[in-house]
PLY file of the C-alpha trace (Angstrom):
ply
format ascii 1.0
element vertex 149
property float x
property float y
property float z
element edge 148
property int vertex1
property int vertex2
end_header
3.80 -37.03 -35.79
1.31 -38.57 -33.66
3.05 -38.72 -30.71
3.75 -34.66 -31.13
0.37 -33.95 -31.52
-0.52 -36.13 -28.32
2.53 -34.34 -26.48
1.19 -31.20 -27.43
-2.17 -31.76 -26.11
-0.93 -33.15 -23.31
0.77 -29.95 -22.35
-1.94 -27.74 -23.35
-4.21 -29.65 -20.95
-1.25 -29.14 -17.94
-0.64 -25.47 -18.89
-3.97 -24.61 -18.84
-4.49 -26.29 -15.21
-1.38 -24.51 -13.79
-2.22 -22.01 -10.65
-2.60 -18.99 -11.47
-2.96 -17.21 -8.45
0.12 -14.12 -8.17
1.95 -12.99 -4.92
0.41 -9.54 -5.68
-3.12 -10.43 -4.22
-5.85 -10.23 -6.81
-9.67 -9.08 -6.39
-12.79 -9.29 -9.01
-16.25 -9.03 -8.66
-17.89 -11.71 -8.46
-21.70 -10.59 -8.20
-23.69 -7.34 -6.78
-26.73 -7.78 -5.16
-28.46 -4.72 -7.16
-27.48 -2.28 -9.26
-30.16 0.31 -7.91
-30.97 0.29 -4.08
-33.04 2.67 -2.15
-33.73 2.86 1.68
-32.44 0.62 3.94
-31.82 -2.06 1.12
-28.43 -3.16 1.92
-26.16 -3.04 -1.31
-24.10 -6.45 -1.37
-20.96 -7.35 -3.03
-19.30 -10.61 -3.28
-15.59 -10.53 -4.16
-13.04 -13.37 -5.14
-9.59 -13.37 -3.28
-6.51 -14.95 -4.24
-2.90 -14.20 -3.29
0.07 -17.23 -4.35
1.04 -17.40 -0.80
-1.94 -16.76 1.01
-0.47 -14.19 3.30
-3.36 -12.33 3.74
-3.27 -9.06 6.35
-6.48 -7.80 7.69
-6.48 -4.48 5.56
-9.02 -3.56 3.58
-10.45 -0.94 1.46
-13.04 0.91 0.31
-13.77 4.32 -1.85
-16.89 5.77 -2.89
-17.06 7.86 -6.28
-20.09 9.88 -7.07
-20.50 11.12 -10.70
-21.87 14.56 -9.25
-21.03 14.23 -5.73
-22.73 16.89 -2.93
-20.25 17.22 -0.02
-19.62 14.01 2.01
-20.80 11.54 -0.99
-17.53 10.89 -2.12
-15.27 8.79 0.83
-12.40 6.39 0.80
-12.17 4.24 4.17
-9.70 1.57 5.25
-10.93 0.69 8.27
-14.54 0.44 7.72
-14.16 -3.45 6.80
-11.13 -5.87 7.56
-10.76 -9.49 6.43
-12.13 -11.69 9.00
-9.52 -13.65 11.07
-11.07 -16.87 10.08
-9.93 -15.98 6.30
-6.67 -15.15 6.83
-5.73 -17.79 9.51
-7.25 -20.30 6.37
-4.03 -19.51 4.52
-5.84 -20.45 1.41
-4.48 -19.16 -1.80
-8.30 -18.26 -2.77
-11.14 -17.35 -1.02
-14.43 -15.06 -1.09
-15.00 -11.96 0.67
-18.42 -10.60 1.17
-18.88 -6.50 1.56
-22.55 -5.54 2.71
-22.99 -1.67 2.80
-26.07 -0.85 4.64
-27.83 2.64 4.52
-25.22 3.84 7.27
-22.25 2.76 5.49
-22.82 2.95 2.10
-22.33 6.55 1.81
-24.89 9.98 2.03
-26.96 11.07 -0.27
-28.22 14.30 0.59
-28.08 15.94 -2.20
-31.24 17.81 -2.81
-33.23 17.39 -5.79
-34.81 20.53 -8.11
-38.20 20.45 -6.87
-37.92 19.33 -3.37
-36.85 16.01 -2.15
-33.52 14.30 -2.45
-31.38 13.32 -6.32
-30.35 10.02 -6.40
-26.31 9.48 -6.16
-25.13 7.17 -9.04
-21.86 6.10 -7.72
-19.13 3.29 -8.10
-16.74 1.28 -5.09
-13.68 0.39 -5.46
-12.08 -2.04 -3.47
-8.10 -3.08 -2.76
-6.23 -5.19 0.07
-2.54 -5.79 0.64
-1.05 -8.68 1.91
1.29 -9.11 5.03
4.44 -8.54 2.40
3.47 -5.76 1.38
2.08 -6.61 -1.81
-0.94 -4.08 -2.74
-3.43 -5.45 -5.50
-5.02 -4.11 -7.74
-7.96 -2.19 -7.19
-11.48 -3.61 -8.85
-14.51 -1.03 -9.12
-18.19 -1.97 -9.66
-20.36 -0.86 -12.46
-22.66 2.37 -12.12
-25.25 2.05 -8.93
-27.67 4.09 -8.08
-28.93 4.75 -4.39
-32.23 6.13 -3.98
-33.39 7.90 -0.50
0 1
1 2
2 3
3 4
4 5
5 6
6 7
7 8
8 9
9 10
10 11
11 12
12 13
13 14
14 15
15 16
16 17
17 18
18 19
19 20
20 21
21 22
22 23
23 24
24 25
25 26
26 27
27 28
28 29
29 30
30 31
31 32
32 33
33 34
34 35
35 36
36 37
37 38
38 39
39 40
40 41
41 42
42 43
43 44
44 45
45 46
46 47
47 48
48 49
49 50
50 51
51 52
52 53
53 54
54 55
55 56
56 57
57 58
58 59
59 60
60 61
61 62
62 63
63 64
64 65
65 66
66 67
67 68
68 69
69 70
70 71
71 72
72 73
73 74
74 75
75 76
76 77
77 78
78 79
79 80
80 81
81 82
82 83
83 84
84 85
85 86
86 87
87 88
88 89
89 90
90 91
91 92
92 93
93 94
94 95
95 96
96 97
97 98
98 99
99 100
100 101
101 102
102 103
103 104
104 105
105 106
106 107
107 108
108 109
109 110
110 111
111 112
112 113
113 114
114 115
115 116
116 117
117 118
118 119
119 120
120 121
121 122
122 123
123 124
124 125
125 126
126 127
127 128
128 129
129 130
130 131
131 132
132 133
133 134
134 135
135 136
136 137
137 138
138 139
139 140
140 141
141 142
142 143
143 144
144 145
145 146
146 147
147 148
């Protein structure tokens, strides 16, 4: 019986150590620099990447959702960042990717405000990559932020 138990342990502690990186590649959030920016504060987002084989392509995207959107709030873009080449020539099965969205890129907000002036946009980004198979992951969205003019 003691032996089991020690067996059993054993191969907890080896399961639990496994990788468990996927071919399908596979974002999450790892931090966000604010969760209310205004100006020309740049809105940063630090993202984990893994993918089984590393086989990382250069394709990556980004969509902006705006609760209440004015025109040209909302936009999804898959060319506004790529994966670097350093990243995907690593061939590491896990890695960090870092999105900064200055004023420019992080979207308008021009919607105007009762009372003169402009409304704040409270918005989410969601973020997916495929690999060079094919293999699309899932796509990860951040919590509320708001952007201030």
């Amino acid at each position: 019986m003691r032996y089991f138990l020690i067996l059993v342990v054993i191969g907890l502690v080896v399961g639990c150590t496994k990788n468990k990186f996927t071919t399908k590649p596979q974002l999450k959030i790892k931090s966000i620099s604010s969760t209310e920016i205004s100006g020309s504060q740049t809105l940063t987002i630090v993202l984990t990447l893994t993918d089984k084989e590393g086989d990382y392509s250069d394709f990556f995207a980004v969509k902006k959702n705006v609760s209440n959107p004015c025109p040209g709030s909302n936009f999804t873009d898959s060319s506004l960042f790529l994966l670097p080449q350093d990243f995907i020539n690593s061939k590491s099965s896990e890695g960090e990717v870092t999105i900064s969205l200055d004023q420019i890129h992080r979207g308008a907000n021009t919607c105007p405000a009762q009372g003169g002036g402009v409304r704040p946009d409270t918005c989410t980004y969601s973020f997916w990559t495929r690999d060079k198979a094919g293999n699309l992951s899932d796509t990860v969205t951040t919590k509320p932020i708001i952007i201030r003019n």
